[in-house]
Each structure stands twice: as structure tokens, then as C-alpha cells.
VEXPAKOL-605968 format. One record per atom (N, C-alpha, C, CB): x, y, z; residue in one letter. Coordinates in steps of 0.02 Angstrom, whole numbers, plus 50000, padded with zeros to 5 digits. Atoms other than C-alpha are relative to their C-alpha. Glycine has a CB too. Layout:
// residues N
XYZA ...
This chain:
// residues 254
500714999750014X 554104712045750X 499635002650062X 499724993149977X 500574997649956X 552984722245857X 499534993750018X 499565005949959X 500255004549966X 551964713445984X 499625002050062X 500464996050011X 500434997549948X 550414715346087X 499584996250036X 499655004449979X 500335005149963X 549964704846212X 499235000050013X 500315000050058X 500655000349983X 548074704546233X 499824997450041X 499694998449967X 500355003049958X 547874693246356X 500474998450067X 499714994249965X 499454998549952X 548924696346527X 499725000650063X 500385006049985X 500274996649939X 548904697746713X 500685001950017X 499544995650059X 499294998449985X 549954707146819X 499524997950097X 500445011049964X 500155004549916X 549954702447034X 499685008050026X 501014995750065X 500344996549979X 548824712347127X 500314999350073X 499334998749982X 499665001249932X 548984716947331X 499584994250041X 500035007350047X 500115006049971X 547954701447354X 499884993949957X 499495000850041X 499925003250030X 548064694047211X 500474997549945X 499675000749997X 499335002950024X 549394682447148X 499934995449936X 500324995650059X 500035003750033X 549804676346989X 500654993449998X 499895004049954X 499675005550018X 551224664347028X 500635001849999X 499804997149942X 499504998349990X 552564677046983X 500465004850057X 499985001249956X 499704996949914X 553834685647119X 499825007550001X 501034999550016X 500114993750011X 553414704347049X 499655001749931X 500605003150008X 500104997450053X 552754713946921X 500655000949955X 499685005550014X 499324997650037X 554504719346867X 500194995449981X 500535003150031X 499715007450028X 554854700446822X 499485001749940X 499884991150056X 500444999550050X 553444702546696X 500235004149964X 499415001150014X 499774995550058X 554104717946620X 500784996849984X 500005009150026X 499355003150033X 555844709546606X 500014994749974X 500494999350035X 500265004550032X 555004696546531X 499765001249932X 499594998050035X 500364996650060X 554154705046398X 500505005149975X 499255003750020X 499564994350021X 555734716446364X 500484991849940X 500605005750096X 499665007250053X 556654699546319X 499734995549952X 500214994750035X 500425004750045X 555254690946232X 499765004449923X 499254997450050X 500224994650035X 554944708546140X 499285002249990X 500234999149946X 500614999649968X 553154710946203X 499995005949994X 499904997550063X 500074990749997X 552704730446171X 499765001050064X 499405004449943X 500744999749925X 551114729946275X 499684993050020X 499145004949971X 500125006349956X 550464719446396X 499205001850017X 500574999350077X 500814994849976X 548244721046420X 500034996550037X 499215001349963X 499915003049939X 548154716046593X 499205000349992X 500495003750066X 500624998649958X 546884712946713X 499984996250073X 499354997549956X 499895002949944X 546544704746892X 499484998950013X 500325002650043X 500685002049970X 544974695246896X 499974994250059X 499564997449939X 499965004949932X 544334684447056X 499974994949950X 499354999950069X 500265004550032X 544324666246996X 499764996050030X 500304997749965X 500495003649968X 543494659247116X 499395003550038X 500344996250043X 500784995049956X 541524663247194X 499875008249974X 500215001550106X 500294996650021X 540784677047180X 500315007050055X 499274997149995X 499874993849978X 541724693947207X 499595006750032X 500245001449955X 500494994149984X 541154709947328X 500285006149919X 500255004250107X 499794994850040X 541164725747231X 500655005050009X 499485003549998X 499614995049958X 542354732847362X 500804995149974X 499715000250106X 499485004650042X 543584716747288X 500005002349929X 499804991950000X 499765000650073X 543304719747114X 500315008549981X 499254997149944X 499494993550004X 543774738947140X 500544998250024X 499835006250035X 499335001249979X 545374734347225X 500334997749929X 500064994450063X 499804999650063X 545814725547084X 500055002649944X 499924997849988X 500044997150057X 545474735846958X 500655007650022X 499065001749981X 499364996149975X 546434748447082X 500584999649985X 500104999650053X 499135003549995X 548044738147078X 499975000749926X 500214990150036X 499815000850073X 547864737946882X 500305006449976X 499384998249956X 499884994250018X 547824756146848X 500675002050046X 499365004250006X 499324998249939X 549384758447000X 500624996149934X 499914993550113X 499584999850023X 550244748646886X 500125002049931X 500144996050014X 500024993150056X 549714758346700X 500465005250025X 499205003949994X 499504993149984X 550614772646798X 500674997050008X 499805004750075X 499425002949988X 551994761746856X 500395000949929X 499894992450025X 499855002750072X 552204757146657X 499595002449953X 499954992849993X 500334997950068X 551464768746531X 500324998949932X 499895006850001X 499885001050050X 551244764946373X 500254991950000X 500425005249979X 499985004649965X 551824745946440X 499204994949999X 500235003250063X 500475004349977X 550454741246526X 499345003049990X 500124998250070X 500624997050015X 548644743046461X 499534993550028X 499925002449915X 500645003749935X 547024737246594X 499454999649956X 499715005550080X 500885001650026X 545554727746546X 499515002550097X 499874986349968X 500574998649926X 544174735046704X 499524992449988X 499295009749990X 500275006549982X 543814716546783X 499225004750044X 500694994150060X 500274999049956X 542144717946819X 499304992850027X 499835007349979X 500345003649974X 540724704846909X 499235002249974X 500185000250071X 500624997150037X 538964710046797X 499474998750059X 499794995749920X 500645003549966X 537884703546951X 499795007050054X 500264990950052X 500034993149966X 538474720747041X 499585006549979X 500625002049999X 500294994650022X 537314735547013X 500515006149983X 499525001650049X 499584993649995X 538784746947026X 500444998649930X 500505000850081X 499575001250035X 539604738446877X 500075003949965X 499994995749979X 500044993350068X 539214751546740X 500475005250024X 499115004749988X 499484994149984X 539794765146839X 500894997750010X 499705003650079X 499205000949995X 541484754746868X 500324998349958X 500234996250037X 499575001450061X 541774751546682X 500215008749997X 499504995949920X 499784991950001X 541554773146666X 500445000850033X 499575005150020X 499284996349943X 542864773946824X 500644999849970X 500194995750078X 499405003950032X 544054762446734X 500175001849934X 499894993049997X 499974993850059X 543934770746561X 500395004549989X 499585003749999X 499974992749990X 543924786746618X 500825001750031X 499335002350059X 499495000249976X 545654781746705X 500504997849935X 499944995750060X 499435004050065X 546394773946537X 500144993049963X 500605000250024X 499955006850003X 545794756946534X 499754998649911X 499484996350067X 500164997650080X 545684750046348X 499544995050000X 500614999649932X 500275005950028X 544244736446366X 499744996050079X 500664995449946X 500305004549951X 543284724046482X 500154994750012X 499514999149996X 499945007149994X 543584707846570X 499594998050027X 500464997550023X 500545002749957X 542354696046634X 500394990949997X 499025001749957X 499705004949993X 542684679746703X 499654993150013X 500385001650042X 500455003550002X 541724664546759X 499214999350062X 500434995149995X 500654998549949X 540364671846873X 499284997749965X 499945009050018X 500745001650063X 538954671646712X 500414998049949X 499415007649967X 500095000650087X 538684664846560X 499975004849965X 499464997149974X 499944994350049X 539274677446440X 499335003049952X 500544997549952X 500234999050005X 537654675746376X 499114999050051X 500294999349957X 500295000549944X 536784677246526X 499465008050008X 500664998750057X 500274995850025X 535424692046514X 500195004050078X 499254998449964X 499484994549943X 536594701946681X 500425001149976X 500294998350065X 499324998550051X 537914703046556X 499725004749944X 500344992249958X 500354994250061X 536764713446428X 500105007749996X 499225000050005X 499884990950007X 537004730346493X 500705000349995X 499745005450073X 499214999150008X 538954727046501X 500285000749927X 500364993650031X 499874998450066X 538954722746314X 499785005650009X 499754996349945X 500264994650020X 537854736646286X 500645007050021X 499215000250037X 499654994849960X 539074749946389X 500614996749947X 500054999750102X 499314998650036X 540564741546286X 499825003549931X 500464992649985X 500224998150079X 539744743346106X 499845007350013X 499274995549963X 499924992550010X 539404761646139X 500585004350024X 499465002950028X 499214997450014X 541224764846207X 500544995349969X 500335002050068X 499655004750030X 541844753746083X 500624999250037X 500105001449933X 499615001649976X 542834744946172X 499944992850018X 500095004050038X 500325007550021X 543024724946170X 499944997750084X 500644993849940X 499895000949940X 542824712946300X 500354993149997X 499395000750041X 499425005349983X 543964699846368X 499714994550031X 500565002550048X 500425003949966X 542824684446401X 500694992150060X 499354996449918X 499685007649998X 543784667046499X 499484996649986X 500324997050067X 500585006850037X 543084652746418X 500554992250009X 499785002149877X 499895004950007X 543214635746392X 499914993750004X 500175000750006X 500455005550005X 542784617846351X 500424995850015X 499634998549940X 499835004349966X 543314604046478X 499654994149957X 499855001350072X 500285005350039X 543154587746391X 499714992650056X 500674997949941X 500315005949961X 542484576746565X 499555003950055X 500634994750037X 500734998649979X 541064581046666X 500425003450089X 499304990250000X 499574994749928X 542414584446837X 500275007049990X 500754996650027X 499444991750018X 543444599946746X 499175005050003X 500615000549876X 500684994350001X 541444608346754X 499835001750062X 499294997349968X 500134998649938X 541314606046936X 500315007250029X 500244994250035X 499734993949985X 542484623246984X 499435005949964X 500805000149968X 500074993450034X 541824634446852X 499344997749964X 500685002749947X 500885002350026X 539754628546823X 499865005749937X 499255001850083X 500474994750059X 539464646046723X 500565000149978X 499545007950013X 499374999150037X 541294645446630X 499494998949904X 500794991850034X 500364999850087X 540674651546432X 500424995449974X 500055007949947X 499735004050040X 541114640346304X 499745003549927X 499794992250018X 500294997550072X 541234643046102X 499505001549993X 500004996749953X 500724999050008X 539434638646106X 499875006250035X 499574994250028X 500314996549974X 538954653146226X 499995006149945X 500255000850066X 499844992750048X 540074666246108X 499515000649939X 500854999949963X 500424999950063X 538994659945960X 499335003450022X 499874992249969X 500664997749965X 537304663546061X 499915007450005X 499974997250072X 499894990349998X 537834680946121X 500215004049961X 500415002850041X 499754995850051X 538714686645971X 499465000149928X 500794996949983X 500684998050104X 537074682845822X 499515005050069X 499124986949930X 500404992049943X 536184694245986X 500205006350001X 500084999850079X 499694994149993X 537504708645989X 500584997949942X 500245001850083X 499435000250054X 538444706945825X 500425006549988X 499694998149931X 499574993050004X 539244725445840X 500564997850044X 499605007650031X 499305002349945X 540174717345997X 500764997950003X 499874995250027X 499305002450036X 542064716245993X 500204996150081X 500685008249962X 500015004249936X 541994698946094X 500744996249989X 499274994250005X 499475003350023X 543604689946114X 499994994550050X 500665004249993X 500185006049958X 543604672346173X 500974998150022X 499434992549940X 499414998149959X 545044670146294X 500294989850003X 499675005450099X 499415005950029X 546654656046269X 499524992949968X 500624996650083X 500225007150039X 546164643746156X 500354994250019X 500105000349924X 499465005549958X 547724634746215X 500014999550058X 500645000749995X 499955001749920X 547234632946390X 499064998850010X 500445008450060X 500615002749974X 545274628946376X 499664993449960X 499505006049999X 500175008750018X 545074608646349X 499754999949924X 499264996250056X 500115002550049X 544394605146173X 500095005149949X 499444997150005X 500004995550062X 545174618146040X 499594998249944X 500635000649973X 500254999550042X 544654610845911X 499285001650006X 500154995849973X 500944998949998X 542754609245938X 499985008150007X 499494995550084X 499894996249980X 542994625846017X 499885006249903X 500704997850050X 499984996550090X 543624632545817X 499574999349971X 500434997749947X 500524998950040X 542304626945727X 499445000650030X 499944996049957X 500684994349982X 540994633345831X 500005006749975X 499935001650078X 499924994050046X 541694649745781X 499825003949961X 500214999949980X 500044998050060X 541564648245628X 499385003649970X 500134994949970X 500514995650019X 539844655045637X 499665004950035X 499614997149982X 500104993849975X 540054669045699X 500525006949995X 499914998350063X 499374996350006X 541434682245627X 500075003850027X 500175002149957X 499754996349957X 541274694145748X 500434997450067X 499505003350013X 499695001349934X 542024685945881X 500634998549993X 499704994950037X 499705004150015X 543714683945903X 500474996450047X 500215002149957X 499865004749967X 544984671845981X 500595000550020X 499894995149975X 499464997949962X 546534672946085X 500314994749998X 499915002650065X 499585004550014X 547934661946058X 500484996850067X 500395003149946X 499935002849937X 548394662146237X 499954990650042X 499515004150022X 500205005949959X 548554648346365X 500824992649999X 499074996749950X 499485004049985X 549934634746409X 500074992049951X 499894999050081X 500035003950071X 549324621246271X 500475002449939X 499255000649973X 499474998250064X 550554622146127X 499934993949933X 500954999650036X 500015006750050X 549934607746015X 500075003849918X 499104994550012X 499684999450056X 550634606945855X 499145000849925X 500644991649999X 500534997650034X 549504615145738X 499535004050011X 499754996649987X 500604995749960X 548374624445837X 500025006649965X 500125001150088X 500114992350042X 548744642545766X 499864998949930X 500695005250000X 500015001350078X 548824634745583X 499134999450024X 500554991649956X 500905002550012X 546964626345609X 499595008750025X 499664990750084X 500234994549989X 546264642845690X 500165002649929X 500275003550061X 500184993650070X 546824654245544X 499724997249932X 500785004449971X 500425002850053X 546274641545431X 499445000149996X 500064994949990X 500844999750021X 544504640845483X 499715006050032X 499534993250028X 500334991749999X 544334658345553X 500345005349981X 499825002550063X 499594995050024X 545464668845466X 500385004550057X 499565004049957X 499474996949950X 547074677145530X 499725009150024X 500895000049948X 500184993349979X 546144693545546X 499534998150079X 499485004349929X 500245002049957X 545094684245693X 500384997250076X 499694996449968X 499685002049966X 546604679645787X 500425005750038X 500274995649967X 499984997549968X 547384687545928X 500644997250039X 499445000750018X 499375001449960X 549074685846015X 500035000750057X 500465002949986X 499954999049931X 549134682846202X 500234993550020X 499365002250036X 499645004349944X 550054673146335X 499694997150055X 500465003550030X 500225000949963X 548914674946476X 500734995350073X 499344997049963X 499315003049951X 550624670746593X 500374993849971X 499754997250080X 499605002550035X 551394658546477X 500405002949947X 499744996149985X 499744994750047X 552444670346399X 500454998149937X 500405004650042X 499495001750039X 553904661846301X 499604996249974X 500634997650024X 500495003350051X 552544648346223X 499565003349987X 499724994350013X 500414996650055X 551404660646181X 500025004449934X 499745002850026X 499595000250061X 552734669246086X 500104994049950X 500595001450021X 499755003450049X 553454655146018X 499674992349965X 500634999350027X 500325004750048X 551984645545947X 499675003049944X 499524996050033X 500214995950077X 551614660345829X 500404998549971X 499935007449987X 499355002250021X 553354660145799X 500084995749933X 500264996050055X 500075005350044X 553204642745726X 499624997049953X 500054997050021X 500685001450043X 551614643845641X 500325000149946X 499365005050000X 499715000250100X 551774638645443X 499595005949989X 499714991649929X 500294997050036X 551204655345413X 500315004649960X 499625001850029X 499604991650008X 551794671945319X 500215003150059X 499495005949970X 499934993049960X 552654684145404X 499465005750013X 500485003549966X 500454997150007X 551284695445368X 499394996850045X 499965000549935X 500465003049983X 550244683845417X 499995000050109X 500144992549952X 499765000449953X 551074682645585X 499945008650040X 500664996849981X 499964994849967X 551144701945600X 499205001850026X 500365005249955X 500714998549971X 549194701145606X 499544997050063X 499644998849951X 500375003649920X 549004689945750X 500505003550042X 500014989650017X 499604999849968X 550554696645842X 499775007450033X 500624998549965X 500184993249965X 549784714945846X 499645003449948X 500645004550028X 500454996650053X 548924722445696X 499215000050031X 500054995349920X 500565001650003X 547464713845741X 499685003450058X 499964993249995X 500014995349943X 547334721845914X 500155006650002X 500344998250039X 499974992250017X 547874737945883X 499495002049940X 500795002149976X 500614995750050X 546274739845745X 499564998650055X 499694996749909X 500305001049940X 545414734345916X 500045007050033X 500344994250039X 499734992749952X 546124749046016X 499845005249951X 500935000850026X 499954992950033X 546034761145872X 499235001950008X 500305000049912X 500764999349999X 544104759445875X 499705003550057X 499684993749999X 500184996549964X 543944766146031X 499705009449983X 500524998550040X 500344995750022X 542844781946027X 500375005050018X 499405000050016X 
């Protein structure tokens, strides 16, 4: 079964995800059967220069060439930068399929407006991190980290937007998380993240339909495979979170 990771990093030259190389990642995704991998390399802590968030975006596209057809770049960018616009066009214009943003703003934060705006006219989605800590310490790191609620806010504002809310299995309260959702069908949701609780992909496609769902790892690679895997769903059902659903993502591009 074809398989497209949506939600990925690969190690940058100053930024580390944990693993010893990139080439562990692609022999990772060769064995797990991973087609494509959408990277990216956002800061996660403070507030990035512009001269940082190009580097990264540098190291992304170095490795697109490394791995075409492989490896496809979300352009990480920081909305607080004036230069941002022009560095989604750089990143684009280089091959990138889509945007990441991380926890600098509130996704619906009105410095984030021209970024939607710049994706919705190169259709092209964006890759939010989110997530809902269930005690009042997990908020201290990440004060502007979006939550369901934000996606609902910003998405009845820009309903053309192809927003995708990033590992459900790695940001504290799925459930609540799901049925916020639910009112809002443009948005959709990434299956990502190191949580593997039993049920989690079933309840998602139950209350937002498997066309809303989205296959990614975000560096848990073998459980992000293998909790689709185990989902009680169709096959079919399975082929639409695993990559269908992302590739009508990518096809939209202009």
C-alpha cells in the first residue's frame, strides 16, 4: 500500500532531530514502505532570526536534491518576519509542496493572515503544531502553541484554507481535540505523534471522516505506520489516510 508521510523532519546542520543521519530515515521509510516523506525543520524553541529560519529551509531543499521524489519540504516559516512572504515564494519556487508554522503565534493570530492568504492563492496547505496539554505546566514552554480551538477560529475566517492540525497522537487531550473539529470540515488532522492509544484512528474517522485524516509519523515511524495498520477499518479506508488523502492535497497545487 502506498504511503505518504505528511508529517516528517529530517536533521538539519544545526538542527537535530534525535536521529544519527538522514540516511537512517530513508532506510527507515524503505523498510516501513514510506513513498514520501514532507519534511521540514522548524525552531522549537523562542523566537527564530530570519537568517535561522532560511538555513533551515536551506538544509531542507539540500536534502529534496539529496532524495527526489523521496523527500518533499514544507518552507518553515516564523509569520512575525517581514521577509516571510518572500521566503514562502523562495521555497516554492525551489519545489517545496506546502507551509509549516510552529509555536511562535496563534495560528489565528492576525501575523499569520497574510501567510494563509499567500497559501490559499498557491494552493498549497499548511502544516500547523498544535496541541492540548491537559495541566496548566505542559503550557509553560509553548504559551502561543494552537489548539483544536484555535483551528476552529481560523478556519470559519479562511474556509478555502487547506489547514492541517499536526499529531493528534502526540498533543495531550485527543479526544477533546476531535470533537472540536468536528465543526469545521475544512481542516484536517494528522495522525502523527508517539501516542498510540487504542482507538484513536477509529474515533477520528468516526467523527471526522476518513477523508479528513492524514498519515504521518512526525519521527515515530514504525507506530505511526502501525496504528493505521491496526485500525478496524477497510482497506480502502486505510488507503485514504495512508496517502490518497494527501496526494488530493498536492494535486491542488496551482
Amino acid at each position: 500500500m502506498v504511503k505518504i508521510d505528511c508529517h516528517m523532519h529530517v536533521n538539519g546542520r544545526h538542527h537535530q532531530w534525535g536521529w544519527s543521519g538522514n540516511d537512517c530515515i530513508i532506510e527507515a521509510a524503505d523498510k516501513l514502505g514510506i513513498d514520501q516523506l514532507c519534511v521540514s525543520i522548524p525552531t522549537v524553541r523562542g523566537m527564530p532570526t530570519i537568517d535561522e529560519v532560511r538555513e533551515n529551509n536551506d538544509d531542507v531543499i539540500t536534502m529534496m536534491k539529496r532524495y527526489p521524489e523521496r523527500i518533499l519540504g514544507y518552507c518553515y516559516i516564523c509569520p512575525g518576519h517581514r521577509e516571510s512572504i518572500d521566503e514562502i515564494s523562495r521555497c516554492l519556487d525551489a519545489g517545496m509542496i506546502g507551509i509549516k508554522l510552529y509555536n511562535q503565534y496563534k495560528i489565528w493570530d492576525p501575523v499569520v493572515y497574510s501567510v494563509i492568504e499567500k497559501a490559499i492563492e498557491e494552493q498549497v496547505p499548511i502544516l500547523e503544531h498544535a496541541g492540548y496539554p491537559t495541566t496548566p505546566e505542559d503550557w509553560v514552554d509553548q504559551p502561543n502553541m494552537s489548539h483544536a480551538g484555535d483551528f476552529v477560529r481560523i478556519a470559519r475566517l479562511y474556509p478555502q484554507a487547506m489547514l492541517i492540525e499536526a499529531h493528534i497522537g502526540g498533543g495531550g487531550d485527543w479526544e477533546w481535540a476531535i470533537k472540536q473539529l468536528r465543526a469545521v470540515p475544512s481542516v484536517y488532522l494528522d495522525t502523527s505523534g508517539s501516542v498510540i492509544d487504542e482507538g484513536l484512528v477509529e474515533v477520528a474517522a468516526r467523527e471526522l471522516g476518513v477523508n479528513r485524516l492524514l498519515f504521518g509519523t512526525d519521527m515515530t515511524m514504525e507506530g505511526g505506520v502501525g496504528k493505521v495498520l491496526a485500525a478496524n477499518l477497510t482497506e480502502s479506508e486505510k488507503e485514504q489516510i495512508f496517502w490518497r488523502n494527501m496526494k488530493g492535497i498536492l494535486d491542488r497545487r496551482a
